[in-house]
N, C-alpha and C positions, 0 to 999 in steps of 0.2 A: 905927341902922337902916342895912341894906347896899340897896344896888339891883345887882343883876346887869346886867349893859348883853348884850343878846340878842349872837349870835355874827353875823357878817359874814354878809351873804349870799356865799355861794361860788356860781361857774358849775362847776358841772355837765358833761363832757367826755363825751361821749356816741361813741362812733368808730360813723361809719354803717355798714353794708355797702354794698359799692356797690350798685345796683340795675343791673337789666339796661340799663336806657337807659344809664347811666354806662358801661356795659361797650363792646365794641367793636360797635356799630352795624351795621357791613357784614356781619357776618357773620349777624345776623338779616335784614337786606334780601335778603341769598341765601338764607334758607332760606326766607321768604314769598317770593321769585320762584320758589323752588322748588316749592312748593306750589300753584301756577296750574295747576290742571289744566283746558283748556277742554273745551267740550260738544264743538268740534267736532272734537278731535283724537280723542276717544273715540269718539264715535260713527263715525268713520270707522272705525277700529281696529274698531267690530263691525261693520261691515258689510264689510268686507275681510274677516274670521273667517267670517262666513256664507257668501259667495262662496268660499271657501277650501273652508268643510267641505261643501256639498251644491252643488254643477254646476249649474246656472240651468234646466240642461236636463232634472235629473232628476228621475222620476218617483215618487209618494210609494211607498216597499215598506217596509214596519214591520219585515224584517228588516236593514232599515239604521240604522233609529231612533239604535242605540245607537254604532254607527261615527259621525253625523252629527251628533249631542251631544257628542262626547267632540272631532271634529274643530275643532268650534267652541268650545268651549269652552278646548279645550288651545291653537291657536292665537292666541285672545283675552289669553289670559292671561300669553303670550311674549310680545306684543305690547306690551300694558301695562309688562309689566317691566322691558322697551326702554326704556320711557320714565324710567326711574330716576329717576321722582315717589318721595315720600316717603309714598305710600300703601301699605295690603294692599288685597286683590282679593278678590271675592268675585263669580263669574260663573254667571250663572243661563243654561238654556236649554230652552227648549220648542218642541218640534216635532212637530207633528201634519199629518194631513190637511185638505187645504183644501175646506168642502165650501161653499165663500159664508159662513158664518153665524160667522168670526172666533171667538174664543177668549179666557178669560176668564185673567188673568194680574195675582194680585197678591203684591207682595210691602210689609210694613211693618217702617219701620228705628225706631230710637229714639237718633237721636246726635247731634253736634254739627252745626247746619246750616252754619254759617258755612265749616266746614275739611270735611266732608265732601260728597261726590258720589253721585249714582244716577243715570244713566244705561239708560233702554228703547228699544231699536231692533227693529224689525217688518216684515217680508220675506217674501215670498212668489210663489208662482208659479203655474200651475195647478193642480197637484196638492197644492201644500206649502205650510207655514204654516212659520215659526219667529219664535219671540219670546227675545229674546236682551236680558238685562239685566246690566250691571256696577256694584256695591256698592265705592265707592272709599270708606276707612277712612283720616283722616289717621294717621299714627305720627309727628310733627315736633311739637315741644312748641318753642311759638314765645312767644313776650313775652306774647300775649292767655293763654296758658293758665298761663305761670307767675302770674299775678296775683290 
């Protein structure tokens, strides 16, 4: 009668990849400081955009509509850029007549809440209404989203 005696157990050498924590550290703490975008830098940036595109002083004429849309918005979105955040832009504006009775303005996103931004600022004057919103989209693919 033979008995086979079972083989050794062997260790198994496994080579990890490193992970992103093992990687160089600093350079993700710069890209999440990068990515701070606050309420208050933005919203000043559209209210600086509204006072840029229609005069505090002027008065509502529907054949400016489309100059005082495009001012504000194209303004807003230089502005933003300035900021060499690691977002895209996506700037909304509405501007009507003020007649008292305000103005109905929705927009609905479906994205990441943590990294992304929305931003509504609301202006107006005697004659003029505008409702001015920025849509900040992260693009920076940070440690939470490799995982």
């Amino acid at each position: 009668m033979s008995f086979s005696v079972p083989p050794e157990k062997s260790e198994v050498s496994v080579k990890e990849e490193p992970t992103l924590e093992a990687t160089d550290t600093s350079v993700t703490q710069f890209q999440e400081a990068q990515i701070n975008l606050t309420a208050e830098e933005v919203v000043e940036i559209i209210k600086k955009s509204i006072v840029f595109g229609i005069n505090e002083e002027e008065v509502y004429c529907p054949e400016k509509l489309t100059k005082w849309c495009t001012n504000i918005t194209e303004e807003c979105i230089q502005r933003l850029a300035d900021l060499k955040k690691p977002f895209k832009y996506v700037v909304f504006c509405d501007v009507g007549q003020n007649f008292g009775n305000g103005m109905h303005h929705t927009i609905t996103t479906f994205w990441d809440r943590l990294k992304d931004r929305v931003f509504t600022e609301t202006w107006t004057n005697q004659t003029i209404i505008a409702i001015v919103t920025v849509i900040c989209v992260c693009t920076e693919i940070t440690r939470d989203t490799m995982m």
